[in-house]
Structure formats: structure tokens, C-alpha cells
N, CA, C and O of each residue as an XYZ file, in Angstrom:
340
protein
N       0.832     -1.179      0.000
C       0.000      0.000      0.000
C       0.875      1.240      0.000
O       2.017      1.233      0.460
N       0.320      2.254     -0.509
C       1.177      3.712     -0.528
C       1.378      4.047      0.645
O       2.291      4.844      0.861
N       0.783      3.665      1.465
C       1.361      4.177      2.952
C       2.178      3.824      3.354
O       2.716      4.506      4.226
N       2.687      2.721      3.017
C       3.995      2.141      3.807
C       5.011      2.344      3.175
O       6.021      1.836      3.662
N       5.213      3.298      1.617
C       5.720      3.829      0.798
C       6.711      4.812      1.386
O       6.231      5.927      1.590
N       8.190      4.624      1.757
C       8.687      5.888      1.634
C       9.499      7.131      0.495
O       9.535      8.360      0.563
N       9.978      6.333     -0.333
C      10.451      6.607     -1.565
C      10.675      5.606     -2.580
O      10.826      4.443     -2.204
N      10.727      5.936     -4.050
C      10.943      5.063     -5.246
C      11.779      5.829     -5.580
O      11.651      7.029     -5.341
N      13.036      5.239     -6.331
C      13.830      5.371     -6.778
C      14.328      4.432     -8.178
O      15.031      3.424     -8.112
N      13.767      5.046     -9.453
C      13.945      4.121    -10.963
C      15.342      4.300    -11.254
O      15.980      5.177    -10.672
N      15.893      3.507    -12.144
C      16.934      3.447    -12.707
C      16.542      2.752    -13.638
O      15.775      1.807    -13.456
N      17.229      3.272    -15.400
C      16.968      3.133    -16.510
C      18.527      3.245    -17.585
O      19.457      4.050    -17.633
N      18.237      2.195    -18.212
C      19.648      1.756    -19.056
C      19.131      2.900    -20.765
O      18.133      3.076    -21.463
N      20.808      3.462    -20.687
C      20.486      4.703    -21.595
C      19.738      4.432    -22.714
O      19.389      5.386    -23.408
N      19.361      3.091    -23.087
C      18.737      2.646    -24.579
C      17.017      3.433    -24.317
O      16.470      4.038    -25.239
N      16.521      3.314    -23.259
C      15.228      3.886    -22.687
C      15.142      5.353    -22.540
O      15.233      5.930    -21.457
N      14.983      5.864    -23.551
C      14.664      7.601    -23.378
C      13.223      8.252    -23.708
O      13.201      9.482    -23.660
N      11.926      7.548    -24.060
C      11.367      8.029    -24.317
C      10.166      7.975    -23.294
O       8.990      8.098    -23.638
N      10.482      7.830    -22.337
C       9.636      8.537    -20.816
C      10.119      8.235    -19.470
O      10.928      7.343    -19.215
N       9.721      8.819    -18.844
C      10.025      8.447    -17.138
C       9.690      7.422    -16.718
O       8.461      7.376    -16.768
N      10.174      6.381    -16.244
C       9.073      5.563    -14.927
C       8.288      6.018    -14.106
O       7.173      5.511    -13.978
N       8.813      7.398    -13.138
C       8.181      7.770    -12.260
C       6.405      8.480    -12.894
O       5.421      8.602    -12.164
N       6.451      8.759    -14.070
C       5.257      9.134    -14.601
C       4.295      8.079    -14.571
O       3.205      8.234    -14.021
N       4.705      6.791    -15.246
C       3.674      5.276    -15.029
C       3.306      5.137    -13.749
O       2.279      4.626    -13.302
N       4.265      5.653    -13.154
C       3.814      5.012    -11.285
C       2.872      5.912    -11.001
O       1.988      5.358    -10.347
N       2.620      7.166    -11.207
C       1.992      7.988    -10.901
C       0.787      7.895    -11.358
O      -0.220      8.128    -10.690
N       0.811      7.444    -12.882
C      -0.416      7.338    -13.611
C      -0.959      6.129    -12.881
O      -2.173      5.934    -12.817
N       0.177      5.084    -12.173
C      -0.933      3.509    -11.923
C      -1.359      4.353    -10.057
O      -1.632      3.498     -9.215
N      -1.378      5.190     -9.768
C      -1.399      5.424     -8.218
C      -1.018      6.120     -6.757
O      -1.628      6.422     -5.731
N       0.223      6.192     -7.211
C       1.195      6.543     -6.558
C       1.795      8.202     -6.533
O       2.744      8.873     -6.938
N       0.644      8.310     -5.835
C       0.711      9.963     -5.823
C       1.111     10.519     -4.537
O       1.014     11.724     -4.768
N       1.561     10.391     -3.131
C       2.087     10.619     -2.499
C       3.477     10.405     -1.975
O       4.120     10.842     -1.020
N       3.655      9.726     -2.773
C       5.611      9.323     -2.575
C       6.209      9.637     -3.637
O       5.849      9.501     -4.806
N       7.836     10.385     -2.879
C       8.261     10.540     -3.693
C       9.091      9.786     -5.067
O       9.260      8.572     -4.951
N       9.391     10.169     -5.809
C       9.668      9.450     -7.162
C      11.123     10.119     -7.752
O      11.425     11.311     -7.697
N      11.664      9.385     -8.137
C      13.036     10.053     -8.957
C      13.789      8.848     -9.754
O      13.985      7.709     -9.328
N      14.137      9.350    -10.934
C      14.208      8.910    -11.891
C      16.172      8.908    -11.599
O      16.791      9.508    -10.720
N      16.769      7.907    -12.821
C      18.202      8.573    -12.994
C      18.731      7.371    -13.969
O      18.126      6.347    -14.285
N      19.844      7.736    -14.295
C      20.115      6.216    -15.941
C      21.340      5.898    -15.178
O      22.137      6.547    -14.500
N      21.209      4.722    -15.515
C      22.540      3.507    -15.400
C      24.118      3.757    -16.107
O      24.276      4.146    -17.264
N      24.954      3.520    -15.383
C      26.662      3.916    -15.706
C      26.489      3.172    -17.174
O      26.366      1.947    -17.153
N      26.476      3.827    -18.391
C      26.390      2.505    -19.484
C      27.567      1.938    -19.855
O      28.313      2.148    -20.812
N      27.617      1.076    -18.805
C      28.693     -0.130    -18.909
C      28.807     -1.061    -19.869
O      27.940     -1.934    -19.818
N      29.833     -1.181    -20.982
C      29.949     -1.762    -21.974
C      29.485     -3.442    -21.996
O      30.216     -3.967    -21.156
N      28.550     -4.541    -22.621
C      28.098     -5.384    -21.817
C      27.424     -5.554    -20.917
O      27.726     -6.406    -20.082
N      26.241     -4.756    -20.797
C      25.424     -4.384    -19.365
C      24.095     -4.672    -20.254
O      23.700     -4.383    -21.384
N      23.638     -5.370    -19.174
C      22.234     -5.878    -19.611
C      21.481     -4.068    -20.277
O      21.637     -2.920    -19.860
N      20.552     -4.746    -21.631
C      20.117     -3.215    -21.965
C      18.592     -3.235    -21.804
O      18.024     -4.300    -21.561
N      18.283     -2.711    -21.863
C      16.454     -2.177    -21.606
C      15.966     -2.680    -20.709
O      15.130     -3.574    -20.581
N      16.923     -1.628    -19.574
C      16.273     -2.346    -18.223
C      15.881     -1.351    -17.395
O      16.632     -0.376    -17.393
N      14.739     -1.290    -16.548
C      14.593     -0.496    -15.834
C      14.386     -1.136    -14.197
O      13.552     -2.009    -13.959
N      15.180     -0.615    -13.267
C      15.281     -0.847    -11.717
C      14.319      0.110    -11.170
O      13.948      1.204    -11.596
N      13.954     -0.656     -9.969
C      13.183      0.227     -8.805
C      13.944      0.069     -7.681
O      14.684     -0.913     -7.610
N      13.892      0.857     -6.796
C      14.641      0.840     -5.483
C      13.716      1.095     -4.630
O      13.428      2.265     -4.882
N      12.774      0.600     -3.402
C      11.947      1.012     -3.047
C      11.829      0.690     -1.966
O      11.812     -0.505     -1.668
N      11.659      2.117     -0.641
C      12.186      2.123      0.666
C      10.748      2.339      0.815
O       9.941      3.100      0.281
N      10.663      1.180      1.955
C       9.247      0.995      2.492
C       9.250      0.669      3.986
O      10.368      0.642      4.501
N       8.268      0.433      4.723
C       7.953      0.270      6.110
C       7.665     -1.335      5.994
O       7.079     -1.899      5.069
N       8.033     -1.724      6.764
C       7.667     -3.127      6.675
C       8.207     -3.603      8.121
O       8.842     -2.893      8.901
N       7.801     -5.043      8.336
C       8.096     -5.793      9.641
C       9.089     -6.789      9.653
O       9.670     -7.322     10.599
N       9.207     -6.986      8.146
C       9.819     -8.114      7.387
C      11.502     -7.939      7.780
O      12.066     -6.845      7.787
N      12.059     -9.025      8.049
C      13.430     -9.313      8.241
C      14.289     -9.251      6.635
O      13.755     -9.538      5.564
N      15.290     -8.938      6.763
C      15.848     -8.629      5.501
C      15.904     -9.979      4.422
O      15.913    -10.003      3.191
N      15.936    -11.049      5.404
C      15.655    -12.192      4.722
C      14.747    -12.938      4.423
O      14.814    -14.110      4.052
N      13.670    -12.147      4.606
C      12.365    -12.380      4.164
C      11.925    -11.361      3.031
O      10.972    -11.703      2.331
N      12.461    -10.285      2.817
C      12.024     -9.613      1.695
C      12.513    -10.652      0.537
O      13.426    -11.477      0.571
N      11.674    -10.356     -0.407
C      11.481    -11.115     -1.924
C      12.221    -10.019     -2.442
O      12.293     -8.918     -1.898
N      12.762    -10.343     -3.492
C      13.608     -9.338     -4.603
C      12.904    -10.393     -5.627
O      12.739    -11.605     -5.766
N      12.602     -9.175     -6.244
C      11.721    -10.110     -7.942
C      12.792     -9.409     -9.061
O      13.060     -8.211     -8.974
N      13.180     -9.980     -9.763
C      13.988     -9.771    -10.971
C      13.058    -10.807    -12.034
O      12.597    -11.941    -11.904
N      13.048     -9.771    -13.159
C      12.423    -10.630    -14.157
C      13.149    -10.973    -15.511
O      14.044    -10.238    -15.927
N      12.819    -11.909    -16.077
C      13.662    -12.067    -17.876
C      15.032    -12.160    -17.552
O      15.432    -12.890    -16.645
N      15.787    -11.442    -18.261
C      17.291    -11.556    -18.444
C      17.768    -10.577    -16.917
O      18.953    -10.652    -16.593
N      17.203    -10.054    -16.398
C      17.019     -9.445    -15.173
C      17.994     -9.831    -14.285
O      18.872     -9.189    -13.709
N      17.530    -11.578    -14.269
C      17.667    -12.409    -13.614
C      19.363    -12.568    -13.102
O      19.796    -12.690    -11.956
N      20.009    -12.521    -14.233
C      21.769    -12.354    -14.166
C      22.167    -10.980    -13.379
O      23.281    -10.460    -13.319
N      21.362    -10.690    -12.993
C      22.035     -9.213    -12.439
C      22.023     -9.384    -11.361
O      22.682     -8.507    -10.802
N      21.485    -10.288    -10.488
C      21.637    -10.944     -9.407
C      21.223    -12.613     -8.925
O      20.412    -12.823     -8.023
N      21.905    -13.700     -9.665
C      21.181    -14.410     -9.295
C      21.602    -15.117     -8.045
O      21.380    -16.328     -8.079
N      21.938    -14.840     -7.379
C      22.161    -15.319     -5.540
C      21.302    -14.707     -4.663
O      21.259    -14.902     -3.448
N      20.320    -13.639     -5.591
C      18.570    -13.496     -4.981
C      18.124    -13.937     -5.450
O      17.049    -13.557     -4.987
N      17.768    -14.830     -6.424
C      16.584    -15.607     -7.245
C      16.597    -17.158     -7.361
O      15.669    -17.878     -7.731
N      18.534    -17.720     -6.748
C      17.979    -19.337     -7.041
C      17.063    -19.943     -6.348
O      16.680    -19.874     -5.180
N      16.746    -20.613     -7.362
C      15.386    -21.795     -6.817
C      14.619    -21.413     -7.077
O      13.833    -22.338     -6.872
N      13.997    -20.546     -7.488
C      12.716    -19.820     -8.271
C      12.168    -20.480     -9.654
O      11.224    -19.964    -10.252
């Protein structure tokens, strides 16, 4: 829920220029937290058309209980959060 929302933070690989994330979030809801956008070091070999969220929330949850969802080719960008999935 947006309440337990403290900030979003997107990150976007330079191939993605033709809108914000933080605008979709806004359009799906998310009108009281803040939002900020910013592009990825474009590291030669770096996964491309990707966009990250960073998202500081309230929760009860132990750090090892939060889920990290990575999707598609995503997946290589960390997979020592996703085996066994």
C-alpha cells in the first residue's frame, strides 16, 4: 500500500529515453511518494532495456524475508537473490 511507501527510486539503461518511470507510477497510483528517476553507468556489456526500482518501504519483514523479484534476463544481475525460483 502507498502508505507504507517511503520513496521510489527508478533506474533506466540509456537505450530507454522516451519517458520516465516515475510518470507510469503515478499514472498507476502513486501519488504521495516521492519518485526520482536517474540512468545507469552505461557499462559496456550491461544488460540493456532495463529499468530498476529501489523502493524504501515500512515493513516488519526481516531482511531475509524480503522477496527481490527480478524478471527475464534481469535475472543475471543478481542471481544469488533468485535461485530456486
Amino acid at each position: 500500500e502507498e502508505k507504507d511507501l517511503i520513496s521510489l527510486i527508478f533506474t533506466v539503461t540509456t537505450d530507454l529515453d522516451q519517458a520516465f518511470p516515475a510518470v507510469a507510477a503515478r499514472n498507476c497510483g502513486i501519488t504521495q511518494t516521492p519518485l526520482m528517476c536517474a540512468t545507469e553507468i552505461p557499462v559496456p556489456g550491461s544488460l540493456p532495456k532495463c529499468i530498476r526500482v529501489l523502493v524504501h518501504c515500512y515493513s516488519n519483514l526481516s531482511k531475509e524475508q524480503v522477496k527481490h523479484i527480478y524478471l527475464r534476463d534481469a535475472v543475471s544481475l543478481r542471481p544469488d537473490l533468485v535461485k530456486g525460483e
